[in-house]
VMD Tcl script that builds the backbone (N, CA, C; Angstrom):
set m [mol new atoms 366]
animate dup $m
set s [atomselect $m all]
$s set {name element resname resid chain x y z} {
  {N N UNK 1 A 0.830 -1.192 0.000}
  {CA C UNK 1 A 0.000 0.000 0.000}
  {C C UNK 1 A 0.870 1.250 0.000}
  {N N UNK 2 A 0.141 2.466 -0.266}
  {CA C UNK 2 A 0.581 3.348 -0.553}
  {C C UNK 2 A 0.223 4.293 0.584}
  {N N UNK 3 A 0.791 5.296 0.853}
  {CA C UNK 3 A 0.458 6.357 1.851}
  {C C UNK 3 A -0.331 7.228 1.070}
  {N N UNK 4 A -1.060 8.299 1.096}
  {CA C UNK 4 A -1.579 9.646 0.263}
  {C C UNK 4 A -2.591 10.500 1.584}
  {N N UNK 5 A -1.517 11.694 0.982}
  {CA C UNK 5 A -2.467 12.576 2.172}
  {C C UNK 5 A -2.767 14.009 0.954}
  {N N UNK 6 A -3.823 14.215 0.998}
  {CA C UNK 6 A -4.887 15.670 0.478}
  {C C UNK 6 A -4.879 16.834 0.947}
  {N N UNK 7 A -4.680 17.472 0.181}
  {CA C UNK 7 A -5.073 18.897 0.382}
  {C C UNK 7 A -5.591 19.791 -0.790}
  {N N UNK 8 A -6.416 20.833 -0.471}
  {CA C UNK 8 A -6.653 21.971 -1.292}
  {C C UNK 8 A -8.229 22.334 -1.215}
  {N N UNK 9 A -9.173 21.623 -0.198}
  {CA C UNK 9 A -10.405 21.069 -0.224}
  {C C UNK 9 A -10.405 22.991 0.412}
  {N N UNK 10 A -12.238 23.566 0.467}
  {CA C UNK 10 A -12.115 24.510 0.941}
  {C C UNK 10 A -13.611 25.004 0.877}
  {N N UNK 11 A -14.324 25.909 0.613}
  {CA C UNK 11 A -15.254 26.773 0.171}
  {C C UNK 11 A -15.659 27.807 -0.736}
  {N N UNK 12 A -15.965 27.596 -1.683}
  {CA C UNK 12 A -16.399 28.324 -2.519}
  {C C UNK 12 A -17.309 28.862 -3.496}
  {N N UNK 13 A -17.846 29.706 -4.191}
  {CA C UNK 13 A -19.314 29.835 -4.843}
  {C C UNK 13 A -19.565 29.100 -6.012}
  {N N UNK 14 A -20.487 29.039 -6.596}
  {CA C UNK 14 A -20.756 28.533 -7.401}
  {C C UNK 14 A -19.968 29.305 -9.210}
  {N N UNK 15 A -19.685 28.464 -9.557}
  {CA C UNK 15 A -19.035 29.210 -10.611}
  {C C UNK 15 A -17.554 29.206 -10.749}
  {N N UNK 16 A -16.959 29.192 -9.306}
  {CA C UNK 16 A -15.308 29.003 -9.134}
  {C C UNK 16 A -14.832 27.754 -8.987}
  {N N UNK 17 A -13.731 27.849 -8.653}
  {CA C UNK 17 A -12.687 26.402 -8.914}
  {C C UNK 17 A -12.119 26.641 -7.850}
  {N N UNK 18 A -11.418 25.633 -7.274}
  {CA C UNK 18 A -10.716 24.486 -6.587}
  {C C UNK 18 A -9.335 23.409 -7.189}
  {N N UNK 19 A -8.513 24.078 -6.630}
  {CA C UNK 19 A -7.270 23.079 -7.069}
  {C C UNK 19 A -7.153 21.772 -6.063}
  {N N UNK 20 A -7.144 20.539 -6.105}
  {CA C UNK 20 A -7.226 19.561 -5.101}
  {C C UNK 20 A -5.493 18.690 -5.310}
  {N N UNK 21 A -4.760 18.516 -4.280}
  {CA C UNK 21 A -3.541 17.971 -4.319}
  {C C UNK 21 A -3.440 16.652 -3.474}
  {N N UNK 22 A -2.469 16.000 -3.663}
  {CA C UNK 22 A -2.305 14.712 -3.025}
  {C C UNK 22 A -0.817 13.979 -3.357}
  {N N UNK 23 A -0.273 13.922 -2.311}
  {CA C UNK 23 A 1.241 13.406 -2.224}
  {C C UNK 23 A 1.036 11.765 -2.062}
  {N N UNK 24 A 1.820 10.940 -2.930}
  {CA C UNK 24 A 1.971 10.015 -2.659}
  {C C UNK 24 A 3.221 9.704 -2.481}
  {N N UNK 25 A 3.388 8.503 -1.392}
  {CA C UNK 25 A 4.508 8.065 -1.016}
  {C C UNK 25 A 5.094 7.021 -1.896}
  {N N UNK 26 A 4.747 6.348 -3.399}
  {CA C UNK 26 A 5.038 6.113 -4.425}
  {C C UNK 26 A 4.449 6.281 -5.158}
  {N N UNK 27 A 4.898 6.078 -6.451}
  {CA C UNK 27 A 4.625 6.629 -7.979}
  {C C UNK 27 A 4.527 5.529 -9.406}
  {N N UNK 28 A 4.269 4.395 -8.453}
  {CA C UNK 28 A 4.093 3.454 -9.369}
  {C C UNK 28 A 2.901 2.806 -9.618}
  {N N UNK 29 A 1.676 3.274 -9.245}
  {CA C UNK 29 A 0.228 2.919 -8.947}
  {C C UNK 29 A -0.615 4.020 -9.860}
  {N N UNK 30 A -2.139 3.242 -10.330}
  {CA C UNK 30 A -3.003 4.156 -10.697}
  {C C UNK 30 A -3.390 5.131 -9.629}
  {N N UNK 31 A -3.878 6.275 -10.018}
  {CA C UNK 31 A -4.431 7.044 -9.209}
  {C C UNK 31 A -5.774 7.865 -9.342}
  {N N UNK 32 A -6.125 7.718 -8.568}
  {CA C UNK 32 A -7.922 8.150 -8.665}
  {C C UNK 32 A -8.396 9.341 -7.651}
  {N N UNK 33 A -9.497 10.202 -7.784}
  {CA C UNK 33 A -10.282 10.525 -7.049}
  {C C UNK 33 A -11.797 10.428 -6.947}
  {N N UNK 34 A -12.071 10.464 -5.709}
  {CA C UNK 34 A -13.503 9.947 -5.572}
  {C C UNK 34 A -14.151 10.734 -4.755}
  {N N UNK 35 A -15.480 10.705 -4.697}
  {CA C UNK 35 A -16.082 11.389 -3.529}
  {C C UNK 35 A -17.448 11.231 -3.094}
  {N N UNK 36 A -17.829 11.825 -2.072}
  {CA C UNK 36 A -18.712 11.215 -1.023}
  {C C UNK 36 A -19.573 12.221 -0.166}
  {N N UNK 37 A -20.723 12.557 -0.884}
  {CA C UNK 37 A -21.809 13.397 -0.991}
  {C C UNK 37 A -22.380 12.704 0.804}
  {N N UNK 38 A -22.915 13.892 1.345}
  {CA C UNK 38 A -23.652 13.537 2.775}
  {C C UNK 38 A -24.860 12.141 2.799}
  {N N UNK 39 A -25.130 11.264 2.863}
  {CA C UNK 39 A -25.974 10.431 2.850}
  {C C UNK 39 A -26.116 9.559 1.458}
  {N N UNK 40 A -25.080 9.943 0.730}
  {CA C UNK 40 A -24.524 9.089 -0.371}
  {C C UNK 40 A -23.367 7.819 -0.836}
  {N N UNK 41 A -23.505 7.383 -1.839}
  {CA C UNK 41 A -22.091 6.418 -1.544}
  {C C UNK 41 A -20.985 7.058 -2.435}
  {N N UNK 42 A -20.025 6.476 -2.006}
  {CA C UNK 42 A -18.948 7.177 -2.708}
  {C C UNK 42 A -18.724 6.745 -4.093}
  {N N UNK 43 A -18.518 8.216 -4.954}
  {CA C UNK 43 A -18.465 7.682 -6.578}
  {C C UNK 43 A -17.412 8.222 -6.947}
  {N N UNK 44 A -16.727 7.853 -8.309}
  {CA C UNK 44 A -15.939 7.868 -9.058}
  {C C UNK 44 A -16.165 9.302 -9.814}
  {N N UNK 45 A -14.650 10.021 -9.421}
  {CA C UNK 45 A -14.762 11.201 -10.899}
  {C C UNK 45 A -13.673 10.886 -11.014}
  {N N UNK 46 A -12.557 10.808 -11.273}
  {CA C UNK 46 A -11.791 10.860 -12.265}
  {C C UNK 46 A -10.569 10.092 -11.903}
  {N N UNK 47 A -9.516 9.927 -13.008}
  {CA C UNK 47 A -8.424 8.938 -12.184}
  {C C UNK 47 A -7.469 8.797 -13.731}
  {N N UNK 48 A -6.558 8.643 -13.399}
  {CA C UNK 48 A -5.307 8.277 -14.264}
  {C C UNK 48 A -4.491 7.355 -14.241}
  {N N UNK 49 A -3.784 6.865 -15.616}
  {CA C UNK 49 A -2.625 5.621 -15.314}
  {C C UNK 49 A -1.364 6.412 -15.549}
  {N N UNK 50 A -0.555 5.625 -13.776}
  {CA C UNK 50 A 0.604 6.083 -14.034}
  {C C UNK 50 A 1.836 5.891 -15.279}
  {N N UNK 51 A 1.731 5.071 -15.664}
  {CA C UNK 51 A 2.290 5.094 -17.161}
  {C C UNK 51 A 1.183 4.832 -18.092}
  {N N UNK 52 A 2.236 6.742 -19.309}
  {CA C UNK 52 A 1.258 6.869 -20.291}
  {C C UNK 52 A 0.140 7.868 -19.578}
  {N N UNK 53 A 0.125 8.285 -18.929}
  {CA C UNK 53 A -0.973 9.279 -18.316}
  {C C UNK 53 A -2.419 9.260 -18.853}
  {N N UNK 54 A -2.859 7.947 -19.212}
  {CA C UNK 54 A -4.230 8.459 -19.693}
  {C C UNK 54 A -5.639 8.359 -18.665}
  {N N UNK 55 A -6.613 9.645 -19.160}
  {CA C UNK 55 A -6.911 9.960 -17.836}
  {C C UNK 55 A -8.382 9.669 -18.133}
  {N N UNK 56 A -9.305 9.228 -17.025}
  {CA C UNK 56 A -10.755 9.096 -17.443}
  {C C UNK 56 A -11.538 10.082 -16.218}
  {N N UNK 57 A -12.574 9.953 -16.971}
  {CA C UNK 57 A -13.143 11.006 -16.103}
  {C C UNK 57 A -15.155 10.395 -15.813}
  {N N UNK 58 A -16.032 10.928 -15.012}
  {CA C UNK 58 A -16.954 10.456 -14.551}
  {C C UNK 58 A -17.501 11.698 -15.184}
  {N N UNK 59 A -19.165 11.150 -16.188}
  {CA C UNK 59 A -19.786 12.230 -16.896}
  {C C UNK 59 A -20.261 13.689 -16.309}
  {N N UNK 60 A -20.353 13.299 -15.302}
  {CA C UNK 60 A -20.818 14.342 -14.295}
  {C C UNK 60 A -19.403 15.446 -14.333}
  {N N UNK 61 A -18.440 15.260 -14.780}
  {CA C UNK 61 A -17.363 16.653 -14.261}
  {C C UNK 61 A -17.032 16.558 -15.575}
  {N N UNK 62 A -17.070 15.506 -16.381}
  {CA C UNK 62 A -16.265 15.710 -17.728}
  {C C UNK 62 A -16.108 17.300 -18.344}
  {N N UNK 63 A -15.120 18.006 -18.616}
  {CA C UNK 63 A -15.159 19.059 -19.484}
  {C C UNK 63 A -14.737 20.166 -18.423}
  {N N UNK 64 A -15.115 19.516 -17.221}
  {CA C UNK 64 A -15.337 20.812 -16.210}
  {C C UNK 64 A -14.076 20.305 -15.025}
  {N N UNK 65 A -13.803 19.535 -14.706}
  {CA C UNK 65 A -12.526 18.473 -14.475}
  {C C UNK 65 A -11.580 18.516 -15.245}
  {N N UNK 66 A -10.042 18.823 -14.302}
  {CA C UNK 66 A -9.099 18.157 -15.100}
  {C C UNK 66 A -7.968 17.187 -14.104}
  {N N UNK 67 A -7.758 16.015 -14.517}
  {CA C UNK 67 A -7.024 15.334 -13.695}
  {C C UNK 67 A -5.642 15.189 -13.997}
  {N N UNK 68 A -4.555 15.459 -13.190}
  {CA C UNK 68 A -3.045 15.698 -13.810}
  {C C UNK 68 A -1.957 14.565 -12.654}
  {N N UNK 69 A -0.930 14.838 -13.130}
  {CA C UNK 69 A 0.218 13.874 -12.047}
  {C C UNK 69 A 1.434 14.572 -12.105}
  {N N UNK 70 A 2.237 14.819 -10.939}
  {CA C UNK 70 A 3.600 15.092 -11.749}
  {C C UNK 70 A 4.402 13.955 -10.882}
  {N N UNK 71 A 5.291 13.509 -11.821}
  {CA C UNK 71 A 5.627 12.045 -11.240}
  {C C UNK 71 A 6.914 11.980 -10.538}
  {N N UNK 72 A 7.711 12.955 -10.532}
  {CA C UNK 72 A 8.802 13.370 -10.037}
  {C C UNK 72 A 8.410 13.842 -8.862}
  {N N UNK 73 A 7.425 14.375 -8.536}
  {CA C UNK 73 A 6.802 14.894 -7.064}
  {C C UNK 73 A 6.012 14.008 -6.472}
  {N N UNK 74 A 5.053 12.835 -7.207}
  {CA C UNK 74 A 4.927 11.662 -6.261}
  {C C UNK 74 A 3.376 12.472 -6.132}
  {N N UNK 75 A 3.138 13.203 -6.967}
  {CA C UNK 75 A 1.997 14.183 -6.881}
  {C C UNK 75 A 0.669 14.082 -7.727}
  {N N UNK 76 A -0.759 13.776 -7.187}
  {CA C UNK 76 A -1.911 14.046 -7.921}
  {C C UNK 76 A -2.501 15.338 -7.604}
  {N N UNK 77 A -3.142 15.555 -8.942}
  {CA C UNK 77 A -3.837 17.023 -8.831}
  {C C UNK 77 A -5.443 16.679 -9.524}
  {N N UNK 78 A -6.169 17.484 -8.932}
  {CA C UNK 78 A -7.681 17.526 -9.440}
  {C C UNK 78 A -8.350 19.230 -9.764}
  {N N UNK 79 A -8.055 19.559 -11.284}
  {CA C UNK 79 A -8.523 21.107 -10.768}
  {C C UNK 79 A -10.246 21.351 -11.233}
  {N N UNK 80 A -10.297 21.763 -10.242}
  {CA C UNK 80 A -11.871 22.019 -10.437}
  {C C UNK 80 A -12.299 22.961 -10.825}
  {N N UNK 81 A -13.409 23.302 -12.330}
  {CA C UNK 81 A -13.299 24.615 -12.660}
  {C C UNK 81 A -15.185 24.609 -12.962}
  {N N UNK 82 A -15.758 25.331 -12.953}
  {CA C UNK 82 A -17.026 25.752 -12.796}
  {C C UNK 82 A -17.443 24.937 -11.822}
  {N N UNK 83 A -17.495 25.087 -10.774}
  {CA C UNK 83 A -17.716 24.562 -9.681}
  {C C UNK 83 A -19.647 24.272 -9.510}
  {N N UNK 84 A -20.189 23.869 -9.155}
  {CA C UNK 84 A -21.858 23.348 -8.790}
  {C C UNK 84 A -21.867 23.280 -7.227}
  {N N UNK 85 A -23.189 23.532 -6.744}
  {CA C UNK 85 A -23.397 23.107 -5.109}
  {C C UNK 85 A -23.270 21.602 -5.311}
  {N N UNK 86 A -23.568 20.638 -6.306}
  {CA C UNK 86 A -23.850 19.646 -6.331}
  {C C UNK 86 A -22.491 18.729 -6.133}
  {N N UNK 87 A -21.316 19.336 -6.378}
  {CA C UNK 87 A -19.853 19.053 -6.209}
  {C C UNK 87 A -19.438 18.701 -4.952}
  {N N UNK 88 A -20.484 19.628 -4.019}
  {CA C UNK 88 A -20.187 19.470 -2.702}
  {C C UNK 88 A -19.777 18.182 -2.183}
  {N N UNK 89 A -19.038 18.208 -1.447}
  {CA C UNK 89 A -18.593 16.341 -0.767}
  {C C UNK 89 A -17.159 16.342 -0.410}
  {N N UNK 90 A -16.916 15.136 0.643}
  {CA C UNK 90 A -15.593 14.990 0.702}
  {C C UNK 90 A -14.640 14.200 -0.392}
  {N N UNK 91 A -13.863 14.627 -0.678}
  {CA C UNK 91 A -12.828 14.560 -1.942}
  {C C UNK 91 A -12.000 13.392 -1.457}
  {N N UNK 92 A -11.443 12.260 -1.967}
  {CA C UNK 92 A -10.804 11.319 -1.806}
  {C C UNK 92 A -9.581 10.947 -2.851}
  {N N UNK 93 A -8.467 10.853 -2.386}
  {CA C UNK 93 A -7.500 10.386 -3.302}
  {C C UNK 93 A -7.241 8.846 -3.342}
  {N N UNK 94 A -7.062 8.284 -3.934}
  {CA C UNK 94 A -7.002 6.393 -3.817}
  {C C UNK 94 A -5.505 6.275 -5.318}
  {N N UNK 95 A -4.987 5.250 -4.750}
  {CA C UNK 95 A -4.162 4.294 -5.497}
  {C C UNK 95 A -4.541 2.937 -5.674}
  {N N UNK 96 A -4.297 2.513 -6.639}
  {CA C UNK 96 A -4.075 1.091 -6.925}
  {C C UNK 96 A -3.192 0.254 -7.785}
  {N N UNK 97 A -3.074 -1.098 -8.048}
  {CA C UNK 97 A -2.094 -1.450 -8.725}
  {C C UNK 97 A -1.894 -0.558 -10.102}
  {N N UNK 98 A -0.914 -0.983 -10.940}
  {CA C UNK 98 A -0.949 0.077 -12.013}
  {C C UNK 98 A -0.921 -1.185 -12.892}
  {N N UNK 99 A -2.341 -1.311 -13.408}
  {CA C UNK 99 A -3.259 -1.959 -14.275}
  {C C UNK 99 A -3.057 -1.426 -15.736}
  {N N UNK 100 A -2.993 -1.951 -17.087}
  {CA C UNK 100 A -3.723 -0.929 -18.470}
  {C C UNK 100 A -4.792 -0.052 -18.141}
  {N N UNK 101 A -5.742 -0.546 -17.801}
  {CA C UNK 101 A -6.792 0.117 -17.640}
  {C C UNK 101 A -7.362 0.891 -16.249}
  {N N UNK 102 A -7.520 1.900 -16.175}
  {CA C UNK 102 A -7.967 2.595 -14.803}
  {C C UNK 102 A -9.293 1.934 -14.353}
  {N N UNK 103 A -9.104 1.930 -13.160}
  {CA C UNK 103 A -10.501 1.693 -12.726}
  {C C UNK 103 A -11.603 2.585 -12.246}
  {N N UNK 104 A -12.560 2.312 -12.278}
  {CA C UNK 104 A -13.721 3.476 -12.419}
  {C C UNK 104 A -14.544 3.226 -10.594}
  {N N UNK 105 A -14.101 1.836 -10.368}
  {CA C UNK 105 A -14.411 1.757 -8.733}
  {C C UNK 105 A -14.099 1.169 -8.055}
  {N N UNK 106 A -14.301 1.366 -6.944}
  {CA C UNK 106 A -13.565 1.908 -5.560}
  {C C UNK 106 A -12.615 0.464 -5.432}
  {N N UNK 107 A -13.572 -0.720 -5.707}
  {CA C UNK 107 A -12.415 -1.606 -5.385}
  {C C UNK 107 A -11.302 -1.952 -6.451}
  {N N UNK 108 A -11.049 -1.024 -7.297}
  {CA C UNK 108 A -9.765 -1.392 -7.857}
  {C C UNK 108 A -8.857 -0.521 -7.477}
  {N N UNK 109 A -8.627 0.043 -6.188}
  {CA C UNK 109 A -7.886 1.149 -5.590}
  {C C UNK 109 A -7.597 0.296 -4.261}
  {N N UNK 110 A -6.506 0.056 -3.473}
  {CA C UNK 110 A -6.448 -0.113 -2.235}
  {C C UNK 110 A -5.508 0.204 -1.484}
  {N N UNK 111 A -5.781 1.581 -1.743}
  {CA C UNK 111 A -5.155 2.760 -0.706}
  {C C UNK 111 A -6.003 3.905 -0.960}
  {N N UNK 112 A -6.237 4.634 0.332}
  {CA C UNK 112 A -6.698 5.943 0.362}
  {C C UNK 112 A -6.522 6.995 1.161}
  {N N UNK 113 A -6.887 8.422 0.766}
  {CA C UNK 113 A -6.393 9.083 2.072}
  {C C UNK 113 A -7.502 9.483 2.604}
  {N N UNK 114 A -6.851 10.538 3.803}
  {CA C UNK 114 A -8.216 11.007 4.590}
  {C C UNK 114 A -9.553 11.966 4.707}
  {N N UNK 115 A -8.886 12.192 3.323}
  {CA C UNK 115 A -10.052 12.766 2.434}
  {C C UNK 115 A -10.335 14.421 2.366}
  {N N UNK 116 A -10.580 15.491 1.793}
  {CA C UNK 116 A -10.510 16.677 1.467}
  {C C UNK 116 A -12.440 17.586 1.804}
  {N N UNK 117 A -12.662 18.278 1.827}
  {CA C UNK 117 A -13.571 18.756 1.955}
  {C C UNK 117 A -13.477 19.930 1.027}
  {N N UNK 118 A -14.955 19.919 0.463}
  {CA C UNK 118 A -15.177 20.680 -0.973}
  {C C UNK 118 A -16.493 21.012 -0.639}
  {N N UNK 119 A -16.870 22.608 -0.712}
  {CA C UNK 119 A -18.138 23.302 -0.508}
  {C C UNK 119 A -18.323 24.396 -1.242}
  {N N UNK 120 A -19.326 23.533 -2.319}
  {CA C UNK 120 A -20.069 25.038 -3.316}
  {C C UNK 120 A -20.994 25.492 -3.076}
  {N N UNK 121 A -21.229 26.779 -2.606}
  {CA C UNK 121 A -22.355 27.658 -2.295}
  {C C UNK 121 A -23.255 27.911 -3.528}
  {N N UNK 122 A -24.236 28.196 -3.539}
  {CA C UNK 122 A -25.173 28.540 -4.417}
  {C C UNK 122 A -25.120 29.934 -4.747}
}
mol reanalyze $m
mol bondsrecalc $m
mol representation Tube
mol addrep $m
């Protein structure tokens, strides 16, 4: 397993963005984020393979999401740009083996961190 700890989670209106970060303690795993609406289960937005960087994304952020890595820093990024109240939730970073294909849920990740907090006002 992997270590990953989050940051960048915060408050903001509707319409703005959010940069979301996450250090990992290696760089040889897929990497994902997920998140987890109040009385909801946790879903899939977006995630990348560490080799070859290709990145998928969950329809709900497509276009409005961008998911990045820098691999020399051991680093995921999530930038969030037209932000929705509906975005609202805690933000999750996850690793998993480094597969061809990314996985879209939760159990093909088994590592996570302690998760980010994200609040769009109306």
């Amino acid at each position: 397993q992997v270590l990953l700890t989050e940051s960048g989670g915060g408050l903001v209106q509707a319409g703005g963005s959010l940069r979301l970060s996450c250090t990992a303690t290696a760089s040889t795993y897929n990497m994902g984020w997920f998140r987890q609406a109040p009385g909801k289960e946790r879903e899939f937005v977006a995630a990348i393979r560490w080799i070859g960087a290709i990145p998928a994304y969950a329809d709900s952020v497509k276009g409005r999401f961008t998911i990045s890595k820098d691999s020399a820093k051991k680093s995921l990024y999530l930038q969030m740009d037209s932000l929705v109240p509906e975005d609202t939730a805690v933000y999750y970073c996850a690793a998993g083996p480094a597969t061809s294909n990314v996985g879209r849920s939760a159990a093909s990740y088994n590592s996570w961190g302690q998760g980010t907090q994200v609040t769009v006002s109306s």
